[in-house]
mmJSON file of the N, C-alpha and C atoms, coordinates in Angstrom:
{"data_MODEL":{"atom_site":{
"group_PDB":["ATOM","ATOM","ATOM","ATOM","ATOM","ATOM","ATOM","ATOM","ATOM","ATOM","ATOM","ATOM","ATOM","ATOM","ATOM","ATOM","ATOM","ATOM","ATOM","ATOM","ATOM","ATOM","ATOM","ATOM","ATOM","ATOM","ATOM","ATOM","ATOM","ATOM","ATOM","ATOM","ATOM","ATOM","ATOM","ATOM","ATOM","ATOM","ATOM","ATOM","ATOM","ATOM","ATOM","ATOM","ATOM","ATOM","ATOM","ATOM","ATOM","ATOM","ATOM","ATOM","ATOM","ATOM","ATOM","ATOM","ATOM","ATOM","ATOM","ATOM","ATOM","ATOM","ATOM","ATOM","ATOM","ATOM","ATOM","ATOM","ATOM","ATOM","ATOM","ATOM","ATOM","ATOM","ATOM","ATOM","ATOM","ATOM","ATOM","ATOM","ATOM","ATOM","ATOM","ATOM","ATOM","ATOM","ATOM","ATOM","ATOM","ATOM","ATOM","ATOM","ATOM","ATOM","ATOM","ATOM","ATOM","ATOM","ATOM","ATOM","ATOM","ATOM","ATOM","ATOM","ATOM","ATOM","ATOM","ATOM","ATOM","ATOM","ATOM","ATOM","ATOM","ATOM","ATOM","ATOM","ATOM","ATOM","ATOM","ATOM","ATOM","ATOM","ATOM","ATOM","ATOM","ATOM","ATOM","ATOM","ATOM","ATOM","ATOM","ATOM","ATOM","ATOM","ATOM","ATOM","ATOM","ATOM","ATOM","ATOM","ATOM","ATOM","ATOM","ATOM","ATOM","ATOM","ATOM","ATOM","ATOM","ATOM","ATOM","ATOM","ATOM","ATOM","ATOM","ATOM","ATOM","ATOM","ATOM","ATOM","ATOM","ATOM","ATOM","ATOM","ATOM","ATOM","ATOM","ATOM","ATOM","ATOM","ATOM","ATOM","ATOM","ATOM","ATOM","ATOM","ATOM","ATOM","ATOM","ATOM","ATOM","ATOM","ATOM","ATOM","ATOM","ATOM","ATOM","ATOM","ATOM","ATOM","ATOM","ATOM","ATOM","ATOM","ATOM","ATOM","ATOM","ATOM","ATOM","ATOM","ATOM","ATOM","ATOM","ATOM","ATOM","ATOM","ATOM","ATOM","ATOM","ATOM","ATOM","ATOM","ATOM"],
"id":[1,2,3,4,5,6,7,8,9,10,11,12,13,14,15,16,17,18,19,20,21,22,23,24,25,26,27,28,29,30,31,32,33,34,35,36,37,38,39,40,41,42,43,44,45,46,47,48,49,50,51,52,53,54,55,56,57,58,59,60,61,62,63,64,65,66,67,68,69,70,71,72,73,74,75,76,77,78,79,80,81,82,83,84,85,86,87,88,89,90,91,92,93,94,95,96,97,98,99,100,101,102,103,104,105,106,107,108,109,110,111,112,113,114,115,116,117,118,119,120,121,122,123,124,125,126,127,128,129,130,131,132,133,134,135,136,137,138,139,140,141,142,143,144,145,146,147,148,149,150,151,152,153,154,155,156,157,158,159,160,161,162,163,164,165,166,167,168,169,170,171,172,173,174,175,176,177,178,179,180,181,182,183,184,185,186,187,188,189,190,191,192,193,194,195,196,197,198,199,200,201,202,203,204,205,206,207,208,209,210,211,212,213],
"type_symbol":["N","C","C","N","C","C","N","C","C","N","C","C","N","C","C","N","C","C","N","C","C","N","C","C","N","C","C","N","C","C","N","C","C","N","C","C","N","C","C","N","C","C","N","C","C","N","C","C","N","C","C","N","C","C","N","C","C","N","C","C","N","C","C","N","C","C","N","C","C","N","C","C","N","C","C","N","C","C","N","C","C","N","C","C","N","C","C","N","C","C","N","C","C","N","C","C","N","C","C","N","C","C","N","C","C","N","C","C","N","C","C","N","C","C","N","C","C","N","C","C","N","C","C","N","C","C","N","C","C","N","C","C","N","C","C","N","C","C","N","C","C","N","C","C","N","C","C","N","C","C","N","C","C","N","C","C","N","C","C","N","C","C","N","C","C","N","C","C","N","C","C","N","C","C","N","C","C","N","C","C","N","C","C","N","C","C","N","C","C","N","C","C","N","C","C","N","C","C","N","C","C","N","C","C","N","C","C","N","C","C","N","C","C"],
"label_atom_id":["N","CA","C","N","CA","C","N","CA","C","N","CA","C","N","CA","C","N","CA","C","N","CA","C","N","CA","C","N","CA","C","N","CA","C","N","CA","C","N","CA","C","N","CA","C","N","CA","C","N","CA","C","N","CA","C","N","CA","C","N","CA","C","N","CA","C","N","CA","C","N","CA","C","N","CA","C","N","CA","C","N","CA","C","N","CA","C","N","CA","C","N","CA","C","N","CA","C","N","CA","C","N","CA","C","N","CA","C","N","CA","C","N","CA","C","N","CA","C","N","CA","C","N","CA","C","N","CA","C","N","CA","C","N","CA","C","N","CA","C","N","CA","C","N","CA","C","N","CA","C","N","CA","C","N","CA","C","N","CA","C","N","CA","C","N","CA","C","N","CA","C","N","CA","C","N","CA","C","N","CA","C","N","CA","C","N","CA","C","N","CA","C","N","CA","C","N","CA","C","N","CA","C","N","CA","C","N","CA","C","N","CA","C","N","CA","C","N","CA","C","N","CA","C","N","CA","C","N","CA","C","N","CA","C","N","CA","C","N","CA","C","N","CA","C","N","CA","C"],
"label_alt_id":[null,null,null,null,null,null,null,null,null,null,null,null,null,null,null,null,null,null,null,null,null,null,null,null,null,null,null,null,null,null,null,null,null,null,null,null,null,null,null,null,null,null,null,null,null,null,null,null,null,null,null,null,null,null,null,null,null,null,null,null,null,null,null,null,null,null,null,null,null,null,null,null,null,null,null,null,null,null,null,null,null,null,null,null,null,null,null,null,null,null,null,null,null,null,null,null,null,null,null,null,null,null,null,null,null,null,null,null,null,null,null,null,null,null,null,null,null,null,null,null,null,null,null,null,null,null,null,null,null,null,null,null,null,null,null,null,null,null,null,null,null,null,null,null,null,null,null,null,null,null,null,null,null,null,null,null,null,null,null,null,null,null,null,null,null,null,null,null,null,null,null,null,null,null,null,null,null,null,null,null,null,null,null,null,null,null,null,null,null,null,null,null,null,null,null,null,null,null,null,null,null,null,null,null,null,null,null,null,null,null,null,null,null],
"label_comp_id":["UNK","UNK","UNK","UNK","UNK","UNK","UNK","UNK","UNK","UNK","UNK","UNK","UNK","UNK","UNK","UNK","UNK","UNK","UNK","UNK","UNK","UNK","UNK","UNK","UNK","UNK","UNK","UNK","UNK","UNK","UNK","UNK","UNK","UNK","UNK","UNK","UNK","UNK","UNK","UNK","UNK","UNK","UNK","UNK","UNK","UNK","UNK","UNK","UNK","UNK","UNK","UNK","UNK","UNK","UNK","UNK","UNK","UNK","UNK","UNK","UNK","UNK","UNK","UNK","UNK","UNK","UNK","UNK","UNK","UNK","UNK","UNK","UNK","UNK","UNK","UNK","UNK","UNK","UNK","UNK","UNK","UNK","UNK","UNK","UNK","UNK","UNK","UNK","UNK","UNK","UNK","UNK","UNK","UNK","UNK","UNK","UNK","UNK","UNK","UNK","UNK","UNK","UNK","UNK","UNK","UNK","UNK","UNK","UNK","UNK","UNK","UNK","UNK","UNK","UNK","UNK","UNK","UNK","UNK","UNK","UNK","UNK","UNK","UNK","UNK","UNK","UNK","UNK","UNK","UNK","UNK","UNK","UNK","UNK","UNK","UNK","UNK","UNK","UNK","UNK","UNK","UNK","UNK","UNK","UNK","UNK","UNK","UNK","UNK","UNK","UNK","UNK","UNK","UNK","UNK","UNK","UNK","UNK","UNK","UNK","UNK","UNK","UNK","UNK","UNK","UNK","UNK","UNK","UNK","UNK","UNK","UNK","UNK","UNK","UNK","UNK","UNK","UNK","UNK","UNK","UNK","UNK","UNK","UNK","UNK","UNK","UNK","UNK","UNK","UNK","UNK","UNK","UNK","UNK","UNK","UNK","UNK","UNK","UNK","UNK","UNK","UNK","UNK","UNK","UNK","UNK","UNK","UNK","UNK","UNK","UNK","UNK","UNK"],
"label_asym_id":["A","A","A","A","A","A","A","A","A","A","A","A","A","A","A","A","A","A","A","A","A","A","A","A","A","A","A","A","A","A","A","A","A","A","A","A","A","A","A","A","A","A","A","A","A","A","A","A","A","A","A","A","A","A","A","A","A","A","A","A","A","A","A","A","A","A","A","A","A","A","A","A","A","A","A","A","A","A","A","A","A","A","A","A","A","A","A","A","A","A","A","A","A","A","A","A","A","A","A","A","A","A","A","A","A","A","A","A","A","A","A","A","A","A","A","A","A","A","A","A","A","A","A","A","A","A","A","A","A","A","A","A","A","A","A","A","A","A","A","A","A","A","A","A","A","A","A","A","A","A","A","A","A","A","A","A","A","A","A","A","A","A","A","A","A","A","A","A","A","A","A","A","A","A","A","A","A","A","A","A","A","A","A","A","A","A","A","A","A","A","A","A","A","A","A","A","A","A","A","A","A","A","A","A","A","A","A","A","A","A","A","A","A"],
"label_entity_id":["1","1","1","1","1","1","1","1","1","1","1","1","1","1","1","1","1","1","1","1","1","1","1","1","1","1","1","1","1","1","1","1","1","1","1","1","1","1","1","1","1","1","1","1","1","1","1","1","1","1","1","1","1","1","1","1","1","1","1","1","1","1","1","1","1","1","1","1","1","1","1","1","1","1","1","1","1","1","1","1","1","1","1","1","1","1","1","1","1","1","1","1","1","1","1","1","1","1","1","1","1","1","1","1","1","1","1","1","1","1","1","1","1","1","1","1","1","1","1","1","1","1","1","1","1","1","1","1","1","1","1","1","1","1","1","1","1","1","1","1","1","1","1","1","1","1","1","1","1","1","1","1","1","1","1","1","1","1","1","1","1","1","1","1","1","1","1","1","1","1","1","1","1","1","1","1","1","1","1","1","1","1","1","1","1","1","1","1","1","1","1","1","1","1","1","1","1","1","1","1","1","1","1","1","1","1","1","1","1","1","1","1","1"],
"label_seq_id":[1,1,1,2,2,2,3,3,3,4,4,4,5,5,5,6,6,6,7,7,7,8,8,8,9,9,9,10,10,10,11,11,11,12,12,12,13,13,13,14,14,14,15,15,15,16,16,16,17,17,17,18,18,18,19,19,19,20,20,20,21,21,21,22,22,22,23,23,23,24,24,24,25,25,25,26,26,26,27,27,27,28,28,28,29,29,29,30,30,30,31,31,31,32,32,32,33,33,33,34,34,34,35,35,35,36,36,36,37,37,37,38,38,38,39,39,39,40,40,40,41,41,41,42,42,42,43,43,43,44,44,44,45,45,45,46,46,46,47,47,47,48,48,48,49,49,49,50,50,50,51,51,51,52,52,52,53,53,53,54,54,54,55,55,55,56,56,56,57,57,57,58,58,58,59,59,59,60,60,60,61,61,61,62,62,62,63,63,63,64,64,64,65,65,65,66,66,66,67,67,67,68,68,68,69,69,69,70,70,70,71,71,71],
"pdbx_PDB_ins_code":[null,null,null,null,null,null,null,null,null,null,null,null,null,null,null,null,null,null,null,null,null,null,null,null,null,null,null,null,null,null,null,null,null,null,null,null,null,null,null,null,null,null,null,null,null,null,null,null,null,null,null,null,null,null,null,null,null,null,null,null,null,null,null,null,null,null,null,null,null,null,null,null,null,null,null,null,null,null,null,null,null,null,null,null,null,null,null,null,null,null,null,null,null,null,null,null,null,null,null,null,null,null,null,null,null,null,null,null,null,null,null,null,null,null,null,null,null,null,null,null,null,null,null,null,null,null,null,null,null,null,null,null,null,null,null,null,null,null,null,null,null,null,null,null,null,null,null,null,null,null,null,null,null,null,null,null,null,null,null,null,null,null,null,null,null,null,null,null,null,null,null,null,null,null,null,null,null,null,null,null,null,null,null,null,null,null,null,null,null,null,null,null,null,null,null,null,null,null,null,null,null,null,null,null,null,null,null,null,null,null,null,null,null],
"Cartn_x":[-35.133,-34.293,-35.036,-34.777,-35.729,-35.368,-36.082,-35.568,-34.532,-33.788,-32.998,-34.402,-34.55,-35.306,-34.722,-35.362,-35.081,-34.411,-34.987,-34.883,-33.178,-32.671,-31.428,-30.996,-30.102,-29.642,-29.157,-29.576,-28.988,-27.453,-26.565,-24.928,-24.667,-25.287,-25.531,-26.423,-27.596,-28.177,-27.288,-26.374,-25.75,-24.542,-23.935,-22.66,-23.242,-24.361,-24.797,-25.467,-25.737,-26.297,-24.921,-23.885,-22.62,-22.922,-23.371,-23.654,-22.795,-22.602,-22.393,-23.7,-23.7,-24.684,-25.924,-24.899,-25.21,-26.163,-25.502,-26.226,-27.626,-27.326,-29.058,-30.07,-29.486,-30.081,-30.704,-29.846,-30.158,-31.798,-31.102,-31.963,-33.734,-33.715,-34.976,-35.352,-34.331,-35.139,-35.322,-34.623,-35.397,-36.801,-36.872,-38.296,-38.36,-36.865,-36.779,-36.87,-37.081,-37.453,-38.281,-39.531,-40.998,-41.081,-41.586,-41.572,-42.876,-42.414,-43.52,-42.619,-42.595,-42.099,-40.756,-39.777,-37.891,-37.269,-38.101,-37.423,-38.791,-38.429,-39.12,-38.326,-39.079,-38.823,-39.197,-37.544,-38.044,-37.882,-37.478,-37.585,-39.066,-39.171,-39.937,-40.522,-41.645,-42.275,-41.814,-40.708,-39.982,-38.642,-37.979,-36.922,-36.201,-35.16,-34.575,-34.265,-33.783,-33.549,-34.035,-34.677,-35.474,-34.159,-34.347,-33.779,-34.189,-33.671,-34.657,-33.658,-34.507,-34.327,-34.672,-33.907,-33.802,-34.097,-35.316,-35.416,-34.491,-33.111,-32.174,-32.843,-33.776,-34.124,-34.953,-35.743,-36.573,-35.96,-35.098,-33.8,-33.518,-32.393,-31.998,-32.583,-33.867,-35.227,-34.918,-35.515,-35.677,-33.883,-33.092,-32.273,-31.17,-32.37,-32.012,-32.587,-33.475,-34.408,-33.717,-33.03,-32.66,-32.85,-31.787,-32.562,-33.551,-32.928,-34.395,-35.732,-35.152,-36.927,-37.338,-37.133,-37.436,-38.227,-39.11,-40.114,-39.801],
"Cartn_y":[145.603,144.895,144.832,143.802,143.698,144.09,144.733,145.281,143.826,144.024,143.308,143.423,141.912,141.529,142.459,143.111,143.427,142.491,141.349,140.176,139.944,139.458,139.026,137.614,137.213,135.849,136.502,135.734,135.883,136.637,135.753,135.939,137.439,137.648,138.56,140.198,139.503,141.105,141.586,140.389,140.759,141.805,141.077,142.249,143.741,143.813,144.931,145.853,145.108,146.052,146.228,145.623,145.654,144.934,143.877,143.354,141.847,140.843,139.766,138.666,137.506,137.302,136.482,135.883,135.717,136.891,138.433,138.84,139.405,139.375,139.478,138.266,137.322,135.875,136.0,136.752,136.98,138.004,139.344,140.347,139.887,138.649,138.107,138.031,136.41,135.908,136.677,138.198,139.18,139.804,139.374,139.989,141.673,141.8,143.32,143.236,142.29,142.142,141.244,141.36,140.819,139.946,138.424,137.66,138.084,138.22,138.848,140.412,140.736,142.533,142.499,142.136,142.012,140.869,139.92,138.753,137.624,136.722,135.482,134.067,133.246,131.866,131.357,130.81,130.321,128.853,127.845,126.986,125.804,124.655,124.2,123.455,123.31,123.093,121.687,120.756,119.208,120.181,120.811,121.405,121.307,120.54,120.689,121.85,123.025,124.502,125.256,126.345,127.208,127.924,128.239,129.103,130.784,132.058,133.046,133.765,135.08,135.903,137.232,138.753,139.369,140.878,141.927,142.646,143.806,144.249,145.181,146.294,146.938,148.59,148.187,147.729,147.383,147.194,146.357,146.164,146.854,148.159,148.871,150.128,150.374,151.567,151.024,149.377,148.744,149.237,148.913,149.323,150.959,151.7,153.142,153.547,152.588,153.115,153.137,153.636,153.806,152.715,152.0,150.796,151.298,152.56,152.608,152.631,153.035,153.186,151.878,150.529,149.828,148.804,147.993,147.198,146.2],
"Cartn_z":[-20.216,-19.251,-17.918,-17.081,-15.855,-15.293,-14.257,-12.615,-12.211,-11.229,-10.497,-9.088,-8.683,-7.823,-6.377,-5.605,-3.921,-3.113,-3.188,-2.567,-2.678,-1.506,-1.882,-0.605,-0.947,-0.461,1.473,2.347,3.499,3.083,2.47,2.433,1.643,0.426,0.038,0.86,1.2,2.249,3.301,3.839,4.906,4.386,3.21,2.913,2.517,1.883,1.574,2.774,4.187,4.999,5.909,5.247,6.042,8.117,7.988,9.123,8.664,10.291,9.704,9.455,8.409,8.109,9.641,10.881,11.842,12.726,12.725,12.88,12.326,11.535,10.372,10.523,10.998,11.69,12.89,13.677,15.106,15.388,14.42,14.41,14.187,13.181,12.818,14.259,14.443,15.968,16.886,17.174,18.271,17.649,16.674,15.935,15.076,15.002,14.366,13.416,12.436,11.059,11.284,10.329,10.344,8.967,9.1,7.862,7.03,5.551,4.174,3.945,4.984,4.949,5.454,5.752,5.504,5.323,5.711,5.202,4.482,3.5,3.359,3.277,3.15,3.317,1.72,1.139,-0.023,-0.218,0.987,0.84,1.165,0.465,0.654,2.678,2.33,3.905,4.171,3.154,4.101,4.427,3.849,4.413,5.348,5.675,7.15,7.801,7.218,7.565,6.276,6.975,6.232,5.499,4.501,3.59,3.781,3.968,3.717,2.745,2.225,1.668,1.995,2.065,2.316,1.236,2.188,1.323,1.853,1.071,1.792,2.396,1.574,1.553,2.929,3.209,4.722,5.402,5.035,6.442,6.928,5.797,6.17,7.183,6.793,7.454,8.917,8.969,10.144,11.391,10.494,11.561,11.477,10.872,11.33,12.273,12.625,14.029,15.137,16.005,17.208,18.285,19.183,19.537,20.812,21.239,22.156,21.701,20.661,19.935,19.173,19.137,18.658,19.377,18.777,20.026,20.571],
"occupancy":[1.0,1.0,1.0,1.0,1.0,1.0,1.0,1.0,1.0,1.0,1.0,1.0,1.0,1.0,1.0,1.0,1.0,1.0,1.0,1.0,1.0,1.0,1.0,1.0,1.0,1.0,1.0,1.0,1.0,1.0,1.0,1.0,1.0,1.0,1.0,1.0,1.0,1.0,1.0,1.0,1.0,1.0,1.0,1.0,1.0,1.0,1.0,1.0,1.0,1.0,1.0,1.0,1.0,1.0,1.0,1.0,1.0,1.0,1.0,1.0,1.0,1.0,1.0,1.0,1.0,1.0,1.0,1.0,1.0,1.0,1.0,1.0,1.0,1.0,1.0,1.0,1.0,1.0,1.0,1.0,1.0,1.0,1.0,1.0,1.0,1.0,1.0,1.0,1.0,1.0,1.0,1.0,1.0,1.0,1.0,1.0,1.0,1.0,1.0,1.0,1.0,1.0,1.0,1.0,1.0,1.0,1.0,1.0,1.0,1.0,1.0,1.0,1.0,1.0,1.0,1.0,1.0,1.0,1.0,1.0,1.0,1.0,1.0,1.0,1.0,1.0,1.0,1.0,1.0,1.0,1.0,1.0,1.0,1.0,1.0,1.0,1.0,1.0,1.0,1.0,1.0,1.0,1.0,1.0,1.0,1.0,1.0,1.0,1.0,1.0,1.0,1.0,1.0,1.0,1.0,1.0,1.0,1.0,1.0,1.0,1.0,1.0,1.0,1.0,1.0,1.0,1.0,1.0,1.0,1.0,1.0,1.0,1.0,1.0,1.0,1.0,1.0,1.0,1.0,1.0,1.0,1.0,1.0,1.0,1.0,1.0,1.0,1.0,1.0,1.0,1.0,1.0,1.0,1.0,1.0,1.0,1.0,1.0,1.0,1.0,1.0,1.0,1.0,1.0,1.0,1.0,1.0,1.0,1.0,1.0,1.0,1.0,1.0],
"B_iso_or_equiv":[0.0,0.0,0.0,0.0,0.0,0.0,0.0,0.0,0.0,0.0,0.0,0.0,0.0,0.0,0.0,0.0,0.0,0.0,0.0,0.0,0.0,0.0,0.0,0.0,0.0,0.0,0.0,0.0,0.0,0.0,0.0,0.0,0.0,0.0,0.0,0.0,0.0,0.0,0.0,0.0,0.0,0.0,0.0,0.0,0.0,0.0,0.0,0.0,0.0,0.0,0.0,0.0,0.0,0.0,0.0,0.0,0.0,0.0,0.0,0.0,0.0,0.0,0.0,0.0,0.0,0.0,0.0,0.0,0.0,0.0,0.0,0.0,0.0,0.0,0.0,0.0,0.0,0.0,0.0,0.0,0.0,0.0,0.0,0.0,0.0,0.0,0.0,0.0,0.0,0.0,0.0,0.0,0.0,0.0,0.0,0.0,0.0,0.0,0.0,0.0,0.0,0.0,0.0,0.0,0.0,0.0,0.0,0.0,0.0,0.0,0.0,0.0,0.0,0.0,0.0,0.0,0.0,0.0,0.0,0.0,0.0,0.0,0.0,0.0,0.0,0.0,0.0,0.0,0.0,0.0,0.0,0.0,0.0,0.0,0.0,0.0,0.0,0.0,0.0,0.0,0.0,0.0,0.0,0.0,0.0,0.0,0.0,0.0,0.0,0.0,0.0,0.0,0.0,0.0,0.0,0.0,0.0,0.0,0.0,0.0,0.0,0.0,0.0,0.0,0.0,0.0,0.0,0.0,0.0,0.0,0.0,0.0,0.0,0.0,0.0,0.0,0.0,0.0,0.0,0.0,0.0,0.0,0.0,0.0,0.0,0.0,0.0,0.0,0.0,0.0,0.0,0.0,0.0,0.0,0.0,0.0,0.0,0.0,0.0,0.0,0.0,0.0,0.0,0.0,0.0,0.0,0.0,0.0,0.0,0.0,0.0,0.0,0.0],
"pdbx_formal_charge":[null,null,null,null,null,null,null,null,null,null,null,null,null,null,null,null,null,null,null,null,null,null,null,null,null,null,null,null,null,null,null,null,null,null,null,null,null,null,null,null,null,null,null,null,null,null,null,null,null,null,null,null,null,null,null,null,null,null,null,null,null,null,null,null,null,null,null,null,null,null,null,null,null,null,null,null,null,null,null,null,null,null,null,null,null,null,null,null,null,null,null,null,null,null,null,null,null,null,null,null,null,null,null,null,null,null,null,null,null,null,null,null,null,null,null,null,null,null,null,null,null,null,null,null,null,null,null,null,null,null,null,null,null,null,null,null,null,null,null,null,null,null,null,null,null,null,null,null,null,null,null,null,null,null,null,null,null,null,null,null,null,null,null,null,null,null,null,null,null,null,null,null,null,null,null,null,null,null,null,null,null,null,null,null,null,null,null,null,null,null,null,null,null,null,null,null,null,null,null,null,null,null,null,null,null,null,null,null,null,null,null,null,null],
"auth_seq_id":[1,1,1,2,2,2,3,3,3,4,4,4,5,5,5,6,6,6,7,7,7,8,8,8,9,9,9,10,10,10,11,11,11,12,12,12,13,13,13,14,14,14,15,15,15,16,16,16,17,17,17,18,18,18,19,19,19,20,20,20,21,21,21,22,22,22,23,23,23,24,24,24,25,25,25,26,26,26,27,27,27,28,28,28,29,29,29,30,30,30,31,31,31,32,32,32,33,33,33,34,34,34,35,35,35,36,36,36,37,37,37,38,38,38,39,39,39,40,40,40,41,41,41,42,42,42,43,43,43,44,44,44,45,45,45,46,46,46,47,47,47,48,48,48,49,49,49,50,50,50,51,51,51,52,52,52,53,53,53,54,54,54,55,55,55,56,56,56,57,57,57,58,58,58,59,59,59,60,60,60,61,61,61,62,62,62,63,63,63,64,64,64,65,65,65,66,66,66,67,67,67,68,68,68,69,69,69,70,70,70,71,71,71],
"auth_comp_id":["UNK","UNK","UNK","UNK","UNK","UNK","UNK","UNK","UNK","UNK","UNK","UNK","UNK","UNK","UNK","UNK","UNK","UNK","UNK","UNK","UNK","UNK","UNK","UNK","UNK","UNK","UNK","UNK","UNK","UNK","UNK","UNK","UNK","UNK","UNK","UNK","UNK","UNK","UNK","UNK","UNK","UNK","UNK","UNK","UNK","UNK","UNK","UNK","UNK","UNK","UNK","UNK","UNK","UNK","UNK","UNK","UNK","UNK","UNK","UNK","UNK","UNK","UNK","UNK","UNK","UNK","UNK","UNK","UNK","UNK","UNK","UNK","UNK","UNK","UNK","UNK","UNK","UNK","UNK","UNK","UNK","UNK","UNK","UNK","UNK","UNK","UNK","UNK","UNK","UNK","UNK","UNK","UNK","UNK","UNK","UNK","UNK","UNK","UNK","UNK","UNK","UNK","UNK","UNK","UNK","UNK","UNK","UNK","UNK","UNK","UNK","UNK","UNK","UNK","UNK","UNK","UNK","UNK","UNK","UNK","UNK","UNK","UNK","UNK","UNK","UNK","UNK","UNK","UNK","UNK","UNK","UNK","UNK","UNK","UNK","UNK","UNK","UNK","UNK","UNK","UNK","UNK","UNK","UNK","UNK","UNK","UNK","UNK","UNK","UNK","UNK","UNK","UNK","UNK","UNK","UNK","UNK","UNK","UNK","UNK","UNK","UNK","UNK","UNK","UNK","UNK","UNK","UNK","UNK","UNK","UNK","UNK","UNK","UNK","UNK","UNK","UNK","UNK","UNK","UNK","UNK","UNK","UNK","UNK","UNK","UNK","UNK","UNK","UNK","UNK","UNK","UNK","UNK","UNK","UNK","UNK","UNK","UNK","UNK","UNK","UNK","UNK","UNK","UNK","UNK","UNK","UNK","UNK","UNK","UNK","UNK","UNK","UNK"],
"auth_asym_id":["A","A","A","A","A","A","A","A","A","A","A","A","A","A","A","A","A","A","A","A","A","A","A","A","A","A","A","A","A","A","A","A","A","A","A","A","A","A","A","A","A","A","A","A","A","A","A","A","A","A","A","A","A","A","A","A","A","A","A","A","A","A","A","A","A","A","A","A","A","A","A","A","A","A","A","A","A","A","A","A","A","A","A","A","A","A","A","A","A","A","A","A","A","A","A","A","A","A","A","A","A","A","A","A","A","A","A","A","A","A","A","A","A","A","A","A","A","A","A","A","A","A","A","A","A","A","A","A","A","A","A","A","A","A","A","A","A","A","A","A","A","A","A","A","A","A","A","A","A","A","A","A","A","A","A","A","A","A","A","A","A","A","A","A","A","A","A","A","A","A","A","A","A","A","A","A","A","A","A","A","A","A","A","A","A","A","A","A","A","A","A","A","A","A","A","A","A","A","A","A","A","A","A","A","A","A","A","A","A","A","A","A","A"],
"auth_atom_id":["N","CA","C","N","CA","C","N","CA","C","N","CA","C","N","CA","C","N","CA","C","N","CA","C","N","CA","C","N","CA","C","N","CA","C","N","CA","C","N","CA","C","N","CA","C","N","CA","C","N","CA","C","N","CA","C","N","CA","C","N","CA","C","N","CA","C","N","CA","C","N","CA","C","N","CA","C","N","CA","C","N","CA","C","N","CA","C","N","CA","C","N","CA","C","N","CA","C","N","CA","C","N","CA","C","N","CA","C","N","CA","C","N","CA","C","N","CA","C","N","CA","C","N","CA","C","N","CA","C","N","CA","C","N","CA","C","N","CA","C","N","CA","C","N","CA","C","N","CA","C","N","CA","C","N","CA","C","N","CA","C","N","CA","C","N","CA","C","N","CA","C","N","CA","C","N","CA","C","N","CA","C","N","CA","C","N","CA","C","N","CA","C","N","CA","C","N","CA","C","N","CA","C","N","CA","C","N","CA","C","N","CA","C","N","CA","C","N","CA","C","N","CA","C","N","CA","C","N","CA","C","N","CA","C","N","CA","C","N","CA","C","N","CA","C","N","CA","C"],
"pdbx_PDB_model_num":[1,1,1,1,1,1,1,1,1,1,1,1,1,1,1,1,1,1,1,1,1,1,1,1,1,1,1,1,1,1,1,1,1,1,1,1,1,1,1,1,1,1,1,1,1,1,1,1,1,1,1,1,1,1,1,1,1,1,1,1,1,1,1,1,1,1,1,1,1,1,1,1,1,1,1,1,1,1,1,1,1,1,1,1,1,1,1,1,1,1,1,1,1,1,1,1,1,1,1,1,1,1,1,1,1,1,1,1,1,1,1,1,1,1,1,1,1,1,1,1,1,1,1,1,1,1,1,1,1,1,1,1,1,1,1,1,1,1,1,1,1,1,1,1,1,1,1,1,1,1,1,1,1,1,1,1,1,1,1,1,1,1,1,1,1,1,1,1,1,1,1,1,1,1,1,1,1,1,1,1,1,1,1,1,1,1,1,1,1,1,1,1,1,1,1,1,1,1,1,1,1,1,1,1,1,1,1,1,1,1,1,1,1]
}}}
């Protein structure tokens, strides 16, 4: 039987890191999650809006960090 992929849907990573999915949107654009390593882009390059996908377990690391301590 296969592993179940890391990767999960914006709507989906968000319920599982218990955030709303806006803020998991936001968090990208302040740069606290890094694209290849917490999030990717699975839509194609004509795309009107990028699609991403979410790796929970990085996420989650990423925001146990303390926000003073974050860059």
């Amino acid at each position: 039987m296969p592993k179940p992929s890391p990767w999960k849907t914006t709507t989906a990573a968000a319920a599982e890191l218990g955030i709303p999915a806006r803020r998991l949107r936001d968090l990208r654009k302040q740069g606290l999650f890094k694209l290849g390593k917490h999030y990717r882009i699975v839509s194609g390059p004509q795309a009107a809006k990028p699609t991403y996908q979410w790796h929970c377990d990085r996420c989650a690391s990423a925001l146990e960090v303390p926000m003073e301590k974050r860059g």
